[in-house]
N, C-alpha and C positions, 0 to 999 in steps of 0.2 A: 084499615086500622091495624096496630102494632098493640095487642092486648098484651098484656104480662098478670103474675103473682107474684108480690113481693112481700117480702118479710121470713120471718125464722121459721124454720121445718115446722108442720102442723099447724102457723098460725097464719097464711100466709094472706094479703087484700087483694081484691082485684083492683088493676089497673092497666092505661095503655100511654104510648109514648106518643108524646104530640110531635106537631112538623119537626119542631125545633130539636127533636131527640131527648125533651124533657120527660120525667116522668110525672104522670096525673092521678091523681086517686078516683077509682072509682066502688069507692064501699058506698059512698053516701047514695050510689045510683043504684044500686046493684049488692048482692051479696057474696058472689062469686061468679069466677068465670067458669063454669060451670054445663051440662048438656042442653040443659034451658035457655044458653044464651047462644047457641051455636046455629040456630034455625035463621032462615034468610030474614026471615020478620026482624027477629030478637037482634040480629047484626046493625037493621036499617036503622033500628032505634037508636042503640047505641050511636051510631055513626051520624045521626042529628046533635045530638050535645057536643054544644060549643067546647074546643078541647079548652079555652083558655080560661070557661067558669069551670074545670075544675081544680080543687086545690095541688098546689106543688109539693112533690117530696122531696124532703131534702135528704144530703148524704150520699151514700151509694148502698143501699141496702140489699141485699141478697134476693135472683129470682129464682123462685121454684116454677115447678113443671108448671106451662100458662094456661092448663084448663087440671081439671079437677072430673071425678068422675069418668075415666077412663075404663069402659070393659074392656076393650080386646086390644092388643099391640100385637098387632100381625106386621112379621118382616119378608121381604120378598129376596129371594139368595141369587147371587150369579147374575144379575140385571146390568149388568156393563159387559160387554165382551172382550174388553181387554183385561177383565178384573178374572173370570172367567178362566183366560188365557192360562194366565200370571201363575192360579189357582191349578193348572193342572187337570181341569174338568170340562168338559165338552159345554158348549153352548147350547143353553135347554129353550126345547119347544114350546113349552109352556112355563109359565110362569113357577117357580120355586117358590113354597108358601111355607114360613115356620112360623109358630108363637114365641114371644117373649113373656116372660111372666109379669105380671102387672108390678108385683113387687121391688123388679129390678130395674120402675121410675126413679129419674132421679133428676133433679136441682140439673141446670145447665151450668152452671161454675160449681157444683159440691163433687169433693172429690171421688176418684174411682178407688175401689178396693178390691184386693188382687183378693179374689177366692181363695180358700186352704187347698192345697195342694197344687195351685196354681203353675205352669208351667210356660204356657202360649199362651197369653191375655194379648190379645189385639185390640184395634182401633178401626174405627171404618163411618166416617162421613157420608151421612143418608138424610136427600129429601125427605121429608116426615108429610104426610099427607090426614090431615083428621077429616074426617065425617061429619057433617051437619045436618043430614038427612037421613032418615031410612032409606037404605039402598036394597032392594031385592029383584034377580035379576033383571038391571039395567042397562040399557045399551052403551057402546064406545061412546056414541054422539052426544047424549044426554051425561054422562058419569062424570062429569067435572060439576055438574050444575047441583050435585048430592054433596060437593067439598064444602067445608067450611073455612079452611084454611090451609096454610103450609106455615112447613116449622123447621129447624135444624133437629135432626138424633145424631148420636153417635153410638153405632149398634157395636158395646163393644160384647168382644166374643172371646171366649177359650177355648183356642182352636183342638187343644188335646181330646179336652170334655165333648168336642162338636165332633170330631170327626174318631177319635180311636176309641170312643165306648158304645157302642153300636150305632143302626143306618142314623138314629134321632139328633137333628143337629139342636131341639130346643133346650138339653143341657147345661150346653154352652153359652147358650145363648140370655139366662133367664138370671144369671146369678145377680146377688146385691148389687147396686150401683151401677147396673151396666146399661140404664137407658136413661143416659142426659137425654134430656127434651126440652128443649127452646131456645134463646130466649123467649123470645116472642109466637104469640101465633099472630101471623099474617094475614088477614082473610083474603079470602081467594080475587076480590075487585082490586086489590094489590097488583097483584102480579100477571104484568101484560103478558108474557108467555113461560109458561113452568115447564116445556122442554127447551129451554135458552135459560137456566141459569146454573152461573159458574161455583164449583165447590171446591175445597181445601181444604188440608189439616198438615200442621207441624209435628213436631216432634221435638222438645226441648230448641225450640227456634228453629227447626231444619225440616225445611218443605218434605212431604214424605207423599200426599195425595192431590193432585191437580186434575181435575176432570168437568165435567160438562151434562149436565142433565139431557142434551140432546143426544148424545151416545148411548143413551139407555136404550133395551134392549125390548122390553115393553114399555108401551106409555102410558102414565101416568091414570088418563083416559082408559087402555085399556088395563090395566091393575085391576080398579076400582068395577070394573065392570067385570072382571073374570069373577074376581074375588064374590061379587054379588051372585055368581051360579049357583057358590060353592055356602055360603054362612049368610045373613043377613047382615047387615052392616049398620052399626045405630050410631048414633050422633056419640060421638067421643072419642069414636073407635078411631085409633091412630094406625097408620101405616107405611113402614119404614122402606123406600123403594128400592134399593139397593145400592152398591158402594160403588166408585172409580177405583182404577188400580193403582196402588201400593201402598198395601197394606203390610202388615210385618211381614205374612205368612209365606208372601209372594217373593218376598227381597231376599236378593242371596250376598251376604249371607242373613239367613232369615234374623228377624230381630224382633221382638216379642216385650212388653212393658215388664217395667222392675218398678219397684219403689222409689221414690224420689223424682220418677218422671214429671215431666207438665205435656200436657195436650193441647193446642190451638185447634178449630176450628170453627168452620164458617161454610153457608151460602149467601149470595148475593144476595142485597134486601133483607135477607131472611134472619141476620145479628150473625154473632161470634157466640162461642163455649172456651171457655178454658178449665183444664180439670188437672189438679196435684194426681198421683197416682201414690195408693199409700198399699201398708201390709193389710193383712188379714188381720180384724179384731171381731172377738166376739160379741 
C-alpha cells in the first residue's frame, strides 16, 4: 500500500493511493495514519479494503508528512562511500548516528526555508526507513521484519551549523523545514528489494544526485539492528539512511541553496518531493 496525509497543515485525512495512482479517502476507515496503524496486523487490515469502495479525491490537494506521531528521526551520516569520498572524510566503521529534531518535519512539496544566518543550506536524497515494531536489540536477519515501511526524506542540512560550531553535527541538521518526509509511506510487502532502489535529486531542473541504495555502506538490515543496541526503536520512529554523492558541499565549485531555488527529488516506487526554497521568516 501507498498510504498518504492530505490536506492543509494541522488538518491533514488519512489516505492511500490505489493501482491507478488515484487518491482514496481513508477517514471514514480510520482516523489517522498514525503508530496504531503501523503494526503488521493493523497494515493487513487495511490492505483488505477494497481500494475502489473507497471515496475519490478530487483536485490535487497538498500531502503532509504520511504518518503522524513520529518520536525519534534518527539520520545515519557518510552511508555511501562515494558521498563520503566527495566529503572529505574517511569511510566509518560503524555506522554514523545523528538526530534530527521532530520539529524540522515537513510537507513533501511545502517549502524549505533557509535558517537566519544561513550560509551552506544543502540538499541530500535519503531512504527514509519507519518502524512498526518495537525493536530492542534485534538481529541483521530479523530487522527488516520490525519495518513498516519506506518513504523518501530529504535530510536538508547547514553544512556551516554541522560542521564549524562544534564535533555536534545535530545543529544543522534540526532546523525548520529541513525534513520533507514522503510522499507516500510504502509498506514494506511493497518493495521487492530495498538495497536495489534507484534515487535522485535536481536542482532547478539540473540532475545534481544519481545513486543506488545498493552502494550503501551499511544495510538497511544492518541500521535498524545496530541502531536497536544502542535506543529502543518504537513504531513511528523514522530513519534517514544516508545520501549518494553530490551534494552542494562536495561539488567544486561548491554550491549551497539560495532563495528562489526548486528541489526535485525521488526514489523508485517510493514518489517524488518537490520544494521552492524561500528566506528566513519569522
Amino acid at each position: 500500500m501507498r498510504l498518504v496525509r492530505y490536506g492543509r497543515p494541522g488538518k491533514e485525512k488519512p489516505g492511500l493511493i490505489d493501482e491507478e495512482g488515484k487518491l482514496r479517502d481513508l477517514s471514514g476507515v480510520i482516523t489517522d495514519i498514525n503508530v496504531s496503524q503501523l503494526s503488521d496486523k493493523a497494515l493487513r487490515k487495511l490492505a483488505k479494503i477494497p481500494h475502489e469502495s473507497l471515496p475519490l479525491v478530487r483536485g490535487n490537494p497538498r500531502f503532509g508528512v504520511p504518518l503522524v506521531g513520529i518520536g525519534k528521526f534518527i539520520g545515519i551520516g557518510l552511508n555511501y562511500a562515494d558521498h563520503a569520498a566527495e566529503s572529505g572524510m574517511p569511510e566509518p566503521k560503524e555506522p554514523i548516528v545523528f538526530m534530527k529534531a521532530i520539529s524540522c518535519l515537513n510537507g513533501p512539496d511545502d517549502a524549505v526555508m533557509l535558517p537566519q544566518g544561513s550560509k551552506k543550506t544543502d540538499w541530500e536524497v535519503e531512504l527514509g526507513v519507519v518502524i512498526g515494531t518495537r525493536a530492542r536489540y534485534v538481529s541483521e536477519e530479523d530487522a527488516l521484519n520490525y519495518v513498516a515501511g519506506y518513504c523518501v526524506v530529504n535530510d536538508i542540512s547547514e553544512r556551516s551549523f554541522q560542521l564549524e560550531h562544534g564535533p555536534q553535527w545535530d545543529k544543522g541538521k534540526g532546523c525548520d523545514t529541513f525534513g520533507p518526509v514522503g510522499p507516500w509511506l510504502v509498506t514494506r510487502d511493497e518493495v521487492f528489494d530495498v538495497q536495489k532502489l534507484d534515487l535522485y535529486l535536481e536542482l532547478n531542473g539540473k540532475r545534481m544526485q544519481t545513486g543506488s541504495t545498493e552502494t550503501m555502506i551499511f544495510t538497511v538490515a544492518q541500521i535498524v539492528s545496530y541502531l536497536s543496541r544502542f535506543m529502543t526503536l518504537e513504531p513511528g520512529d523514522v530513519i534517514a539512511t544516508g545520501t549518494p554523492p553530490g551534494v552542494g558541499q562536495g561539488r567544486k565549485p561548491q554550491r549551497f541553496l539560495k532563495k528562489g531555488d526548486t528541489l526535485r527529488l525521488g526514489i523508485a516506487g517510493l514518489g517524488e518531493q518537490q520544494q521552492d526554497v524561500i528566506g528566513w521568516a519569522q
